[in-house]
C-alpha distance (Angstrom), angle and dihedral (degrees) to the residues before:
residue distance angle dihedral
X1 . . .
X2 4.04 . .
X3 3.62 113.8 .
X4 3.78 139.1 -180.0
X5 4.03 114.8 -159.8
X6 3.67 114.8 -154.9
X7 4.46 112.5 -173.6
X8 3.79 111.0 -167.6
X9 3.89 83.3 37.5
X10 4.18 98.5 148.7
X11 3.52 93.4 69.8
X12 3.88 162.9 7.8
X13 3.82 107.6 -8.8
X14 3.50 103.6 5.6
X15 3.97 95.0 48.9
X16 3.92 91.4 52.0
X17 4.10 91.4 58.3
X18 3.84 88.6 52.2
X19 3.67 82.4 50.5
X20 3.39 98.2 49.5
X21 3.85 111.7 24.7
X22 3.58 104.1 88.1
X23 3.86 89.3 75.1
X24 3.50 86.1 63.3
X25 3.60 107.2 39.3
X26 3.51 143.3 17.4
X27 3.73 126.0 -121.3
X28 3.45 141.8 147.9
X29 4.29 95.4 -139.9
X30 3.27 142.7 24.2
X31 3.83 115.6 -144.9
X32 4.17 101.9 -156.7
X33 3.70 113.0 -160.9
X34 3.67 122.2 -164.7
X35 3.76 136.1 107.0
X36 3.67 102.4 -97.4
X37 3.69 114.2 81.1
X38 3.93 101.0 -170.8
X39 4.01 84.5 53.4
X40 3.44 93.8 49.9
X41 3.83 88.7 54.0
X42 3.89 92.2 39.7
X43 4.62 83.1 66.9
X44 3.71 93.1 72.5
X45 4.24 87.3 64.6
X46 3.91 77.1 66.9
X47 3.20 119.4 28.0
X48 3.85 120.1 71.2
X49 4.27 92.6 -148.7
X50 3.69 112.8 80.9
X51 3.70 103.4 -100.0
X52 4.41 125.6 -140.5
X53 3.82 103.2 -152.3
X54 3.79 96.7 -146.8
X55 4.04 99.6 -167.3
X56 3.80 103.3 -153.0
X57 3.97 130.0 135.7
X58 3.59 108.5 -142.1
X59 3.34 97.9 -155.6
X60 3.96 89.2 76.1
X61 3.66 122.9 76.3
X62 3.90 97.6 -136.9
X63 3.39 84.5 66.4
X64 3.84 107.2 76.3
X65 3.12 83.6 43.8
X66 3.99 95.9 67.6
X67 3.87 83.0 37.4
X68 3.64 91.8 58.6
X69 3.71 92.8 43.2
X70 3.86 89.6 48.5
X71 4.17 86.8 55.2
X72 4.38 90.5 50.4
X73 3.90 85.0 46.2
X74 3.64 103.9 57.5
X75 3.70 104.4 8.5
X76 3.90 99.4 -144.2
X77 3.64 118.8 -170.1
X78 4.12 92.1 -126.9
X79 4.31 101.2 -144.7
X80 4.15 85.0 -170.4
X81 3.92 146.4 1.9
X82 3.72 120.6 -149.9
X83 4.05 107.1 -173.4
X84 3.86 94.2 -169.4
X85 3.71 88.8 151.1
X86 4.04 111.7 120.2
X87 3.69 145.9 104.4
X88 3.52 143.5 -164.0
X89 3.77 152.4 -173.2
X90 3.66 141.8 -141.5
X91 3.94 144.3 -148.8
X92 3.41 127.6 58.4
X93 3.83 127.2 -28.1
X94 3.89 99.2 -112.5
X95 3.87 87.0 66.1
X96 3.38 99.9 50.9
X97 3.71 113.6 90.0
X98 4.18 104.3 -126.5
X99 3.77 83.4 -131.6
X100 4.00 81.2 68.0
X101 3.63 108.6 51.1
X102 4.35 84.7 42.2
X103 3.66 87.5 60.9
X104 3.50 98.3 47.6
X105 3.68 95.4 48.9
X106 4.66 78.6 44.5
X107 4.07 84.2 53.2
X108 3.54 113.9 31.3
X109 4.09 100.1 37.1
X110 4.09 104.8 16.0
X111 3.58 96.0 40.3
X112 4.13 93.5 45.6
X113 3.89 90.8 51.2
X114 4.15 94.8 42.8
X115 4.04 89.5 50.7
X116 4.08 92.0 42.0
X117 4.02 86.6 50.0
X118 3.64 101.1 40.6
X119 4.26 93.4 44.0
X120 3.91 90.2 45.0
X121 3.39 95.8 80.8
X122 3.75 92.0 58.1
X123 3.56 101.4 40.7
X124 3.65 114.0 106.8
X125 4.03 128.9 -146.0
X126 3.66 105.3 -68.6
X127 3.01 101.2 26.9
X128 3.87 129.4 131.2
X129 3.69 147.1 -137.0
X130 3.95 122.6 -167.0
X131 3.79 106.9 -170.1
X132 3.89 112.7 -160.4
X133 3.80 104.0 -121.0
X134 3.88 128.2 164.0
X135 4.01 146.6 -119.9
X136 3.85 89.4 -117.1
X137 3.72 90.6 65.5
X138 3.81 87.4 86.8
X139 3.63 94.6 64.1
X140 3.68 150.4 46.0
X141 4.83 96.6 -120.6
X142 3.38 119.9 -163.2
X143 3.64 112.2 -136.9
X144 4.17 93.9 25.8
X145 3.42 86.4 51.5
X146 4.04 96.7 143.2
X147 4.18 95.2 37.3
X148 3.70 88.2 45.2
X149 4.11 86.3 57.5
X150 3.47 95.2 42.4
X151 3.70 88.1 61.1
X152 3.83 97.0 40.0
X153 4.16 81.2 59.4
X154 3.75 92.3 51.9
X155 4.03 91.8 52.8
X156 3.45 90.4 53.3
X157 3.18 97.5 41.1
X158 3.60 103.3 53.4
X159 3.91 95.9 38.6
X160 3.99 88.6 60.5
X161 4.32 89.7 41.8
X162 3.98 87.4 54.4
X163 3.78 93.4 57.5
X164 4.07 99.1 35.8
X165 4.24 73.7 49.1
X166 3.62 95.2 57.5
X167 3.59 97.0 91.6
X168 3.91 97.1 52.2
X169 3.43 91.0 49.6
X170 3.46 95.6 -119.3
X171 4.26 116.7 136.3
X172 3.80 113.0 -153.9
X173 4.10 117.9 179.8
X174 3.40 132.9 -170.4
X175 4.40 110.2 -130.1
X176 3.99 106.7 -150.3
X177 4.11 106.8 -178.9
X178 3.57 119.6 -179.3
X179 4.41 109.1 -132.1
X180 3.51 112.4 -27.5
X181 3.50 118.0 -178.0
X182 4.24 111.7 -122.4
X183 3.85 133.9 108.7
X184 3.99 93.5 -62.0
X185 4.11 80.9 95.9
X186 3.60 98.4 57.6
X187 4.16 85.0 68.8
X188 3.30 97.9 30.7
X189 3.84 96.8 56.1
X190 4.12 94.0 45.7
X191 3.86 88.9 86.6
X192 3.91 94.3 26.3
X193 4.32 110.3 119.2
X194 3.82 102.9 172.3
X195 3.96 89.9 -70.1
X196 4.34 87.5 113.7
X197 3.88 117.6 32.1
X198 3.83 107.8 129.6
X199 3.78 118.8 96.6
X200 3.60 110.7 168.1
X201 3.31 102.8 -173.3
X202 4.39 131.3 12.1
X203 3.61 126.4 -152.3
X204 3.79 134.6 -161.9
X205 3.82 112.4 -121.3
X206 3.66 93.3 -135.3
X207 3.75 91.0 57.2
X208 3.87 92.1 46.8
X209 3.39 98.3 45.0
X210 3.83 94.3 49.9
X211 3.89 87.2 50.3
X212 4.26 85.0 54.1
X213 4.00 91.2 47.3
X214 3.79 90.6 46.6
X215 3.81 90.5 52.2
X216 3.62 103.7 43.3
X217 4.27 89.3 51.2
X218 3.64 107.4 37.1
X219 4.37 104.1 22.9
X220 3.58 120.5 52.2
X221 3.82 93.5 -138.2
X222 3.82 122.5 137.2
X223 3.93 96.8 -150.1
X224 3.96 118.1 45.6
X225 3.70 114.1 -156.5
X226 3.55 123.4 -176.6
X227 3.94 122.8 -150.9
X228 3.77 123.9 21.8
X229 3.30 95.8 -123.1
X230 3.84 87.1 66.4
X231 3.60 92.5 42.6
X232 3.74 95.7 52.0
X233 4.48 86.6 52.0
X234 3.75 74.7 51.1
X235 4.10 99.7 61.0
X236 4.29 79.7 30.1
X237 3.56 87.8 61.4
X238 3.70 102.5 38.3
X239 4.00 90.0 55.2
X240 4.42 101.7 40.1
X241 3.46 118.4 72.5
X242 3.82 123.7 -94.6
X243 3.86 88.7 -113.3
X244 3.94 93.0 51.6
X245 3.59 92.5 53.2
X246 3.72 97.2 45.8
X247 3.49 89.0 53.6
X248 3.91 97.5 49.6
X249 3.58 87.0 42.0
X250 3.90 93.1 57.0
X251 4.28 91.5 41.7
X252 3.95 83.0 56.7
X253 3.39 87.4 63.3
X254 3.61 100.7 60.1
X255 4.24 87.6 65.4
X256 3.52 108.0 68.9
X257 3.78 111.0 -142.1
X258 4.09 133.7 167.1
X259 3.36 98.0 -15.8
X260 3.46 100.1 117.1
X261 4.05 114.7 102.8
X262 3.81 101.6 8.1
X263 3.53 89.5 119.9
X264 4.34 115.5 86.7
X265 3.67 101.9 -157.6
C-alpha cells in the first residue's frame, strides 16, 4: 500500500499538504498525525485521498513507539513524509517557562529525527521527505532565541540527510517560509510582551506550501523558499555579519507592523 504521512496534520501547514499533495504524488492513504482526533477526521471533508487519522502527540515518547508498531503492522510503502509538527514561542527568555523551550527543542528537532528514522525503513526509491523548517534558521533572533535554533538544526540536518540519501534514492528537503499566517501564533504569542512585533511581510499557507510541493517534485533543491523577498533576506543574511543582523533585527522591532490579528482564538 502507498502512503503519504503528514504530522502537524489538524492545522495550518500540515493541513494544506494533505490538501494539496495528491497533485504531486500518488498514494492510496494518508496517515495524519497530530493530537486532535476529531481534526484529524475533519481532513477527509478536504482531501480527495482516503485519509487514516493516526491520533498521536509527538511530544510523548510512547508515541513512536505505536508509530513504529503501526509501520511492522501494515508494512506501507511510505511515497513521502511531511514532519510539519512544531511550535514555538516568543519574548524574552525569563518568560518562557524552561518546560517550553525543552519541548520545542522535544518537537521540532527530536520528533523530526525519530519520524525520519522510524519511516526510512519503509520508504521506497523515489520517494520523498519534506521536513517543515523555518526562515529564522538563517540567523541567530533575539527574543526566539530557542525556536530560531531548533530550526537552524533542522536545515542542517536535512541538507546533510539529502546527500547521505542519495544513494537510496530517497530526496529529503528542508522548507524554510518566511511568516505565514496559521495557528503557530496562537503559541507563539502566549509568552510574547512587545519583545517581537515586526512582520514585514505575511504569507498564506496554501500559497507556501504549494511553492514547497512544487520544489521538492520538479527542482532538485534541498531548501524551498517561497517569495523573493525572503530569498533575497536569505543571500542578505548569508553575506552580513551575525552581529549586523541581530542588531537590525532587534531595531525592526521597535516599528510595530502587521501584527495585529495573526492570532485565531
Amino acid at each position: 500500500m502507498n502512503i503519504a504521512v503528514v504530522t502537524g496534520a489538524s492545522s495550518g501547514m500540515g493541513k494544506e499538504f494533505v490538501k494539496q499533495l495528491s497533485q504531486y504524488v500518488s498514494v492510496e492513504e494518508i496517515w495524519v498525525i497530530a493530537r486532535r482526533k476529531e481534526a484529524l477526521e475533519a481532513l477527509q471533508a478536504v482531501c480527495p485521498v482516503k485519509v487514516r487519522p493516526v491520533p498521536l502527540d509527538l511530544g510523548k515518547a510512547e508515541s513512536f513507539q505505536e508509530y513504529a508498531a503501526l509501520l511492522a503492522s501494515e508494512k506501507p510503502a511510505v511515497q513521502l513524509l511531511v514532519n510539519a509538527a512544531g511550535f514555538g514561542k516568543f519574548g524574552a527568555y525569563r518568560n518562557i517557562p524552561v518546560e517550553d523551550e525543552c519541548s520545542m527543542i522535544d518537537l521540532n528537532c527530536k520528533a523530526l529525527v525519530l519520524m525520519t528514522r522510524l519511516t526510512l525503513p519503509y520508504m521506497p526509491k523515489g520517494s520523498h521527505i519534506l521536513q517543515l523548517d523555518s526562515l529564522s534558521a538563517f540567523q541567530p533572533v533575539p527574543y526566539i532565541t530557542t525556536y530560531g535554533a531548533t530550526k537552524a538544526f533542522v536545515l542542517s540536518y536535512s541538507r546533510a540527510m539529502n546527500q547521505e540519501l542519495k544513494g537510496a534514492g530517497v530526496r529529503m528537503m528542508a522548507m524554510n517560509p518566511g511568516w505565514v499566517k496559521t495557528e503557530f501564533f496562537n503559541h507563539a504569542f502566549q509568552t510574547n510582551g512587545s519583545e517581537v512585533q515586526y512582520f514585514n511581510r505575511l504569507y498564506e499557507a496554501a500559497e507556501v506550501v504549494a511553492t514547497g510541493l512544487h520544489d521538492l517534485y520538479k527542482t532538485k533543491k534541498d531548501v524551498s523558499i517561497h517569495g523573493l523577498p525572503v530569498r533575497n533576506q536569505v543571500r542578505l543574511v548569508k553575506l552580513l555579519p551575525h552581529s549586523l543582523v541581530m542588531k537590525t533585527w532587534l531595531n525592526q522591532q521597535k516599528k510595530p507592523k502587521n501584527n495585529q490579528g495573526l492570532t485565531t482564538k
